[in-house]
N, C-alpha and C positions, 0 to 999 in steps of 0.2 A: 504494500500500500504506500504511497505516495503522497507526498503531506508539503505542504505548501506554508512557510514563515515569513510574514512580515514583519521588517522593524516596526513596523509604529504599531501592530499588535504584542508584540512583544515590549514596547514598551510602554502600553497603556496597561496589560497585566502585570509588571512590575509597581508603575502606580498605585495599583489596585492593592498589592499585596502591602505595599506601606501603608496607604488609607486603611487597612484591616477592611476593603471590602469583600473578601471570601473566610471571613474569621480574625481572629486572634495568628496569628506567624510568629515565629522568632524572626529575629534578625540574618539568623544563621543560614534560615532558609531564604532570605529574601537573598542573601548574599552568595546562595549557590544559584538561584534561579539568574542573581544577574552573571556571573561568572560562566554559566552555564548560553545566556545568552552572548556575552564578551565572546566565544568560542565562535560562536555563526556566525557575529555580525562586529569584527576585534575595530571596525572604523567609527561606530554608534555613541556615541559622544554619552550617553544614555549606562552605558556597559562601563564604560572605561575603568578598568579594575583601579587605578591611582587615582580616582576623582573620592570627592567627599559622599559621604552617606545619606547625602539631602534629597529634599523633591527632584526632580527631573526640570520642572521649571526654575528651582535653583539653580539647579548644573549648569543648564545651558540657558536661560534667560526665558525664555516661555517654550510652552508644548510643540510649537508651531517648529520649533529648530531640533526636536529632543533626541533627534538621532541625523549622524553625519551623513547617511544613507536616508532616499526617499521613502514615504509609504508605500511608495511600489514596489520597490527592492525587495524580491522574497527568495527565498532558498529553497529548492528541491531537492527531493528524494532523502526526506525524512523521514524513517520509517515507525 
């Protein structure tokens, strides 16, 4: 099966995981899921493992920029 990743899905579900909107997270895991995205997408300004642990609109100044790659930029053959 064949699976289709967008930056800007991947990083609106990171958002989410800080907001605590799918629960309660540790940090540990927000910090694998970004690390784990760093891995697909290592240009994403959003991932960047040396950036600070803040919103996404912190990082990089609003949502509109949150990944150095477009929303369209997606990655195949994720199984």
């Amino acid at each position: 099966m064949c699976v289709c990743v967008c930056v800007q899905t991947c990083v609106d579900v990171l958002e989410s995981l800080r907001r605590g909107d799918f629960g309660q997270v540790t940090q540990e895991t927000i910090d694998e899921y970004r690390t784990q995205c760093h891995a697909i997408f290592p240009y994403a300004n959003a991932f960047m493992l040396d950036m600070p642990n803040g919103t996404v609109d912190e990082i990089v100044g609003h949502s509109d920029t949150a990944a150095a790659a477009t929303d369209t930029d997606c990655v195949d053959g994720l199984a």
